[in-house]
C-alpha positions as CSV (number, residue, x, y, z in Angstrom):
1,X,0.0,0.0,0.0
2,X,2.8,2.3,0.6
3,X,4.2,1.8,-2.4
4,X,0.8,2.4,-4.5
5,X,1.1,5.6,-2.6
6,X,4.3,6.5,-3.2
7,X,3.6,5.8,-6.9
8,X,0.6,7.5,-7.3
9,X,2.2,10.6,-5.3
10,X,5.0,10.2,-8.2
11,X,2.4,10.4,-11.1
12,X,0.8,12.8,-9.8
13,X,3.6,15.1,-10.0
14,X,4.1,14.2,-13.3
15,X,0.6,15.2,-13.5
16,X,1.4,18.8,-12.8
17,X,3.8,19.4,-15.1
18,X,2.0,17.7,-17.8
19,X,-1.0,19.7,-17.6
20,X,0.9,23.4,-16.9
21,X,2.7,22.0,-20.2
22,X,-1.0,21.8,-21.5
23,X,-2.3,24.8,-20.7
24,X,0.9,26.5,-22.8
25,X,0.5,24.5,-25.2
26,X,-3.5,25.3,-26.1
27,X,-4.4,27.5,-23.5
28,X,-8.0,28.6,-25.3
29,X,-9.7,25.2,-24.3
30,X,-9.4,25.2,-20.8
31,X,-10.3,29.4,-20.2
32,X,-13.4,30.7,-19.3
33,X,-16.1,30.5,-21.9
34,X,-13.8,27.6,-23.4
35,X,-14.6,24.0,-24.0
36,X,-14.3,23.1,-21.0
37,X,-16.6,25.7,-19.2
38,X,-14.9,26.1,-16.6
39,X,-16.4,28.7,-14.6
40,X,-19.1,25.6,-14.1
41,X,-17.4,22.4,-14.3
42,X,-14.2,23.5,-12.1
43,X,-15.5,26.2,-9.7
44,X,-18.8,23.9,-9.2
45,X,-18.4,20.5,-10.3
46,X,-14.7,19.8,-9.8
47,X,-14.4,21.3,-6.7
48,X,-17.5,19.4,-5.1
49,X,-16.5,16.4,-6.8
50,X,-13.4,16.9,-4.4
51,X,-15.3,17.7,-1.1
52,X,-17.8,15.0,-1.5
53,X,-15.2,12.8,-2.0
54,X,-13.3,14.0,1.2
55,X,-16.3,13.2,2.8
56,X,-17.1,9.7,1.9
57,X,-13.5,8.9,2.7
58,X,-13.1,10.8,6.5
59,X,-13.4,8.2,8.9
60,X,-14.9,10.5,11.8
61,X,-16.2,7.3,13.3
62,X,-13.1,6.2,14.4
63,X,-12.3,9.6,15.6
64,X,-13.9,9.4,19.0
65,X,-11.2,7.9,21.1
66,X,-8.6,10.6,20.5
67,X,-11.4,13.3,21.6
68,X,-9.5,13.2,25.6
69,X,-6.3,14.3,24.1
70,X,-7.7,18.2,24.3
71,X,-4.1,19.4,24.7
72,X,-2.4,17.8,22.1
73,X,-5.1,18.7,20.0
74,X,-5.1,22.5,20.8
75,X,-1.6,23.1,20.2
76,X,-1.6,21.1,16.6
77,X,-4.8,23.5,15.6
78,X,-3.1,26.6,16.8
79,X,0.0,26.3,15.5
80,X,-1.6,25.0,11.8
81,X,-3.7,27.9,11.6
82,X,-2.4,30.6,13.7
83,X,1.1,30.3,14.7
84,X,2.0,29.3,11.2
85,X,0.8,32.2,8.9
86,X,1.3,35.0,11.9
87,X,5.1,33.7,11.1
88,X,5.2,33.7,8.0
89,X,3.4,36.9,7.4
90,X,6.1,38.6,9.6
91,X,8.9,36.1,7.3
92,X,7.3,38.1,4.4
93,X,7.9,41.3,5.9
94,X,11.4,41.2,6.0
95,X,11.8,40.0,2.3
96,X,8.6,42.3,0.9
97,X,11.9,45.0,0.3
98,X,13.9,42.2,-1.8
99,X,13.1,42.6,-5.6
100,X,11.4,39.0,-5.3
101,X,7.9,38.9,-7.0
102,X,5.2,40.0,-5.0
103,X,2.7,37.2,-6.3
104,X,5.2,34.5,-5.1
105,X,5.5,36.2,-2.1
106,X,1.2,36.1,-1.7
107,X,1.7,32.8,-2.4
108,X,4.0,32.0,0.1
109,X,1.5,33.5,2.3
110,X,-1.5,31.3,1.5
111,X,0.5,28.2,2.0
112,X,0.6,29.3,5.8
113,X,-3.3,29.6,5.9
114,X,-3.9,26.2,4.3
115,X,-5.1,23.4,6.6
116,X,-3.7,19.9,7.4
117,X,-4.0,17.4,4.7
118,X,-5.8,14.6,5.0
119,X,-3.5,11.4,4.4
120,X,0.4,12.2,4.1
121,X,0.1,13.5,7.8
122,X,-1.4,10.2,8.8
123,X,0.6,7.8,6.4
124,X,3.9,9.3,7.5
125,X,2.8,8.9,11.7
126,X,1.9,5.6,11.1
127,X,5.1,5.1,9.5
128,X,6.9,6.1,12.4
129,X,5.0,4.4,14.7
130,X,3.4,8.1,16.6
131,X,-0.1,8.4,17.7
132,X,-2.0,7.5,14.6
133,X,-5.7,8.1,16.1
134,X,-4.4,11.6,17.0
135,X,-2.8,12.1,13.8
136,X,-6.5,11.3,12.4
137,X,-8.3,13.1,14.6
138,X,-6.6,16.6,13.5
139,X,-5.9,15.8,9.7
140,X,-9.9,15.6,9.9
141,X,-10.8,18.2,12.4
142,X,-8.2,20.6,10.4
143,X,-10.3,19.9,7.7
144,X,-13.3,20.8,8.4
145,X,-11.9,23.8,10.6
146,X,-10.0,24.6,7.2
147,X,-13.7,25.3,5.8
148,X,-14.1,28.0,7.3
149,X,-10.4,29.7,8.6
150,X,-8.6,29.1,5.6
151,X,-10.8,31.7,3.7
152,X,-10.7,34.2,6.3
153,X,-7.0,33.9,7.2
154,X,-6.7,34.4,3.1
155,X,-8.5,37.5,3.0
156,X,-7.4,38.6,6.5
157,X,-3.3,38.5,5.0
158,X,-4.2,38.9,1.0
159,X,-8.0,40.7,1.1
160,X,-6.9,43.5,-0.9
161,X,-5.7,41.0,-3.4
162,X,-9.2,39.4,-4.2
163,X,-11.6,40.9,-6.1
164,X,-14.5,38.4,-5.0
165,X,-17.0,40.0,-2.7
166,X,-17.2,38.5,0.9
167,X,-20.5,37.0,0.8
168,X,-20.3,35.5,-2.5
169,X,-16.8,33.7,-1.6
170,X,-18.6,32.3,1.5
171,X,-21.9,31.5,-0.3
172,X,-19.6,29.2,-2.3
173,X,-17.7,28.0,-0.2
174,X,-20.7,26.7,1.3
175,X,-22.3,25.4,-1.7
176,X,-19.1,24.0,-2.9
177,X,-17.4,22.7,0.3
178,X,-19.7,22.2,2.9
179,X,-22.6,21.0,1.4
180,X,-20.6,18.1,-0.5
181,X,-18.7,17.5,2.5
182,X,-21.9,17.0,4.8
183,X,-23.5,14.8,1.9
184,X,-20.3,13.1,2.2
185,X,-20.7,11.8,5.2
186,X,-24.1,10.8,5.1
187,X,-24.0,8.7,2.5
188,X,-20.9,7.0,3.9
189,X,-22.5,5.9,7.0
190,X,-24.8,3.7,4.7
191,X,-22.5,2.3,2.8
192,X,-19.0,2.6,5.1
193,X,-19.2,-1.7,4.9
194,X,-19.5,-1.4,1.2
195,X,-16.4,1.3,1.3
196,X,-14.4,-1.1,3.7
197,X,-14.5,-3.6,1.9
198,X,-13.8,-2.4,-2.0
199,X,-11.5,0.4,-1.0
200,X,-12.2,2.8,-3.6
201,X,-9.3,4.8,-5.0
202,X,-10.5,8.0,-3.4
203,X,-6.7,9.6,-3.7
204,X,-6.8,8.8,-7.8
205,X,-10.4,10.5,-8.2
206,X,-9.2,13.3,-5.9
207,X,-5.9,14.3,-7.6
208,X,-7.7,13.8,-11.3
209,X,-10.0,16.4,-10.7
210,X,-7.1,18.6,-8.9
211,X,-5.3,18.6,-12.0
212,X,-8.4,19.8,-13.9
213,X,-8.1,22.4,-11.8
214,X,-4.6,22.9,-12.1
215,X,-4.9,23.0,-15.9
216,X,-7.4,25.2,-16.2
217,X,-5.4,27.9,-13.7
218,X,-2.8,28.1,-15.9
219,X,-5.1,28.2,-19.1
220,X,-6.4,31.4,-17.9
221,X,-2.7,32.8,-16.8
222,X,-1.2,31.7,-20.2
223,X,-4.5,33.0,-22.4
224,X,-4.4,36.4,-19.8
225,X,-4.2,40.2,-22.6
226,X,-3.5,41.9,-19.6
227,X,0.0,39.8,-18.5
228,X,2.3,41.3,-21.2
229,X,4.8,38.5,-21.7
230,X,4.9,36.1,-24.5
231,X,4.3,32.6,-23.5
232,X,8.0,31.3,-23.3
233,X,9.2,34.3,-21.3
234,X,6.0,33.2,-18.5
235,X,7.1,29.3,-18.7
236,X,10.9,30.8,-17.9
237,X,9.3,33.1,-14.8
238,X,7.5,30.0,-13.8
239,X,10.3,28.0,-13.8
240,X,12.6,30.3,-11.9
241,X,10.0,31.2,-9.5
242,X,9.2,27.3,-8.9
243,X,12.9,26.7,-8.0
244,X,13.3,29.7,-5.3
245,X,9.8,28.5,-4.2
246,X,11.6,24.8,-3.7
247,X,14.4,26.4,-2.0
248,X,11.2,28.9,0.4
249,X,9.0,25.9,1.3
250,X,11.9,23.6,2.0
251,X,13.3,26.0,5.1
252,X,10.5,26.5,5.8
253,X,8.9,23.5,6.4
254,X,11.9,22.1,7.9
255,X,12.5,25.1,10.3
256,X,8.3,24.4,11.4
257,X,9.6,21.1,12.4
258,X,12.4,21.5,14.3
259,X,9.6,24.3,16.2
260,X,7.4,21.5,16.2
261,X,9.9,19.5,18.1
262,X,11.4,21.8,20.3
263,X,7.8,22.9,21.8
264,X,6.2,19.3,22.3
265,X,9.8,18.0,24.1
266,X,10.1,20.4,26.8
267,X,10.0,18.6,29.9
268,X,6.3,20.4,31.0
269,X,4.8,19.7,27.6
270,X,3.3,16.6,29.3
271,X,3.3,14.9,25.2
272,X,4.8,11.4,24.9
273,X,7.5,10.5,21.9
274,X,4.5,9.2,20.1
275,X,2.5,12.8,20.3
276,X,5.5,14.6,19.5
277,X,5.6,12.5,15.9
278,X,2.2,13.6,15.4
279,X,2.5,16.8,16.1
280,X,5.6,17.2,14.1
281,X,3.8,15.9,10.7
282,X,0.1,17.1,11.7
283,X,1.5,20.7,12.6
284,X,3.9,21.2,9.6
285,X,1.7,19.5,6.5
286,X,-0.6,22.0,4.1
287,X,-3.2,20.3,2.2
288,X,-3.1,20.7,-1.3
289,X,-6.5,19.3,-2.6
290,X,-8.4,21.0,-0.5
291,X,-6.4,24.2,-1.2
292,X,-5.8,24.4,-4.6
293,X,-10.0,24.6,-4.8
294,X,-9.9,27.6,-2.1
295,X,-7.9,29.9,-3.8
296,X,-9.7,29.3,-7.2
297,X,-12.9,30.3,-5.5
298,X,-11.1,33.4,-3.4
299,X,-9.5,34.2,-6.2
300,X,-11.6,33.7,-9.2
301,X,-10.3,35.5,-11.7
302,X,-7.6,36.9,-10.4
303,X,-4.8,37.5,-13.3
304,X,-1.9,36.2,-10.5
305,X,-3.5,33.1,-9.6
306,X,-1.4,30.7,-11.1
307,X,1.7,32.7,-9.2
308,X,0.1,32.7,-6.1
309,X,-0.5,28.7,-6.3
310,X,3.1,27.8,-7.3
311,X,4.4,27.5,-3.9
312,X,1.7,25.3,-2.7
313,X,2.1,23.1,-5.4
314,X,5.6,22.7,-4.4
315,X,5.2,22.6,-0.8
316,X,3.1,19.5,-0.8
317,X,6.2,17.4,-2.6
318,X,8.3,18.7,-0.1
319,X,6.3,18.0,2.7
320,X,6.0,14.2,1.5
321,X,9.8,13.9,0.3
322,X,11.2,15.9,3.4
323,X,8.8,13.9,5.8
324,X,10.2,10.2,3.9
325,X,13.4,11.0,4.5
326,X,13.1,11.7,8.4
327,X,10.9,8.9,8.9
328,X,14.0,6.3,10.3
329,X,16.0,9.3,12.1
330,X,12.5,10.4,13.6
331,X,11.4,6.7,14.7
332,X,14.6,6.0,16.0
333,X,14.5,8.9,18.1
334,X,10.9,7.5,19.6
335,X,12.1,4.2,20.1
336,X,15.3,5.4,21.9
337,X,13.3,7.9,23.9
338,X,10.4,4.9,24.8
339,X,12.9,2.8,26.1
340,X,14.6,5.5,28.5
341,X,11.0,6.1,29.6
342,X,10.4,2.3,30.5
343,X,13.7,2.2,32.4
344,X,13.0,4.9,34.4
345,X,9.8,3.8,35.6
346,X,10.1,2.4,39.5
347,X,9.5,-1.2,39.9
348,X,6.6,-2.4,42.1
């Protein structure tokens, strides 16, 4: 199973590129009023595909157990969505007077207000061995918290930016999000032994329609009157944008760990080895399929849009390659710190 993931993670990147290769290519099929429509099959269709799909595949049934940790809980919620963009914001400060593009620099931004993923959080705590039902519990909870912070952290830091009124983001948000996300889980609980037992590939119907998105994104960058650079000059912005974006999300998403880390081992944080793993991943990890759909609807429209979602789309490789990689160093470090537990426990 791992390694379906980890393939499917691959091809998925591959994905990306293929379709921002697309959108150069023959940008007039995916814009609005284009073949595809998508001002109606992404902004409505895709993106509730992707909620209602979230929904039948959250298992908030096995989520009650981990509902005592309040503590644990708390912190990983607060710093996702509080202590994470207030840092960043204040990061942004210091390099707003560097001739570094302010788009990138927006985008940078809404990676901070994005809410825990999902899965990677979870598939990389389990692979350490942390606490998986609290990894769960706040990859979910994040979620649906997500729904309604993420869109006001984004117009709280970049409000200015969107030309979308208020109530008409929020309208669909709710139309688009919630709704399919509640339908989501109603149907699952009467057919969750039907869903156990087939397993359907909820990740490959997820990241399909995500790449819709994607392509159609960059259609309307590529196809844009008003961005006056020829298409080869944009690819070459892109490109050199994505690599200091690598070089951005990789510090910081390594320097939100070690913070991670630092905070949960104190000797009053009262977390075991196995919180701290789940805090570490649950803490640090953006989701990008819920994401991706939130800034198209906060920003519909909006000329920048494909800049502003660069460094999310290269944060969540990171994340799941950066994560990989410290998967033995961080489990050797719980084991090591288990056992020095156990010996120090008196004897009866």
């Amino acid at each position: 199973m791992r390694l379906l993931e980890r393939m499917r993670k691959e091809w998925f990147m591959i994905g990306i590129v293929l379709a921002i290769a697309g959108a150069k290519l023959e940008p007039s099929i995916g814009v609005n009023g284009g073949p595809l429509k998508p001002e109606i099959t992404v902004s409505y269709i895709a993106v509730a595909t992707i909620f209602f799909n979230s929904g039948l595949s959250l298992k908030t049934e096995e989520l009650t157990g981990a509902l005592v940790h309040i503590r644990l809980h708390l912190f990983i919620q607060i710093f996702t969505l509080a202590f994470f963009p207030a840092t960043i914001w204040l990061f942004l400060q210091l390099l707003s007077i560097t001739p570094i593009n302010e788009w990138l620099l927006k985008g940078l931004q809404t990676v901070g207000c994005m809410p825990p993923p999902v899965s990677s959080a979870v598939i990389l705590t389990k692979a350490v061995g942390g606490n998986e039902a609290a990894a769960i519990f706040n990859s979910a909870f994040g979620s649906f918290l997500g729904i309604i912070v993420t869109p006001l952290l984004l117009l709280l830091f970049l409000g200015s930016s969107s030309s979308v009124p208020f109530t008409s983001i929020f309208s669909q948000l709710f139309m688009t999000v919630v709704v399919p996300l509640v339908i989501g889980q109603i149907v699952r609980r009467y057919i969750k032994d039907w869903l156990e037992r087939t397993k359907p590939p909820f990740g490959a119907v997820s990241s399909s329609v995500l790449l819709m998105i994607i392509y159609t994104t960059f259609c309307g960058t590529f196809s844009n009157p008003n961005i006056d650079l020829d298409r080869l000059s944009l690819v070459v912005i892109l490109f050199i944008n994505s690599i200091f974006s690598f070089f951005s999300v990789f510090s910081i998403q390594l320097s939100f760990m070690l913070l991670t880390f630092i905070f949960s081992t104190r000797n009053n944080s009262g977390f075991t080895p196995a919180d701290t793993v789940a805090i570490i991943f649950c803490s640090t990890h953006k989701s990008l399929t819920l994401g991706i759909p939130m800034l198209k609807i906060v920003f519909a429209g909006h000329e920048h849009l494909s800049l502003i979602s660069v460094p999310l789309l290269i944060y969540h490789p990171v994340q799941i390659l950066l994560g990989s990689v410290l998967v033995p160093t961080i489990k050797s470090w719980m084991v090591s710190r288990q056992k020095g537990v156990k010996l120090t426990r008196p004897t009866v």
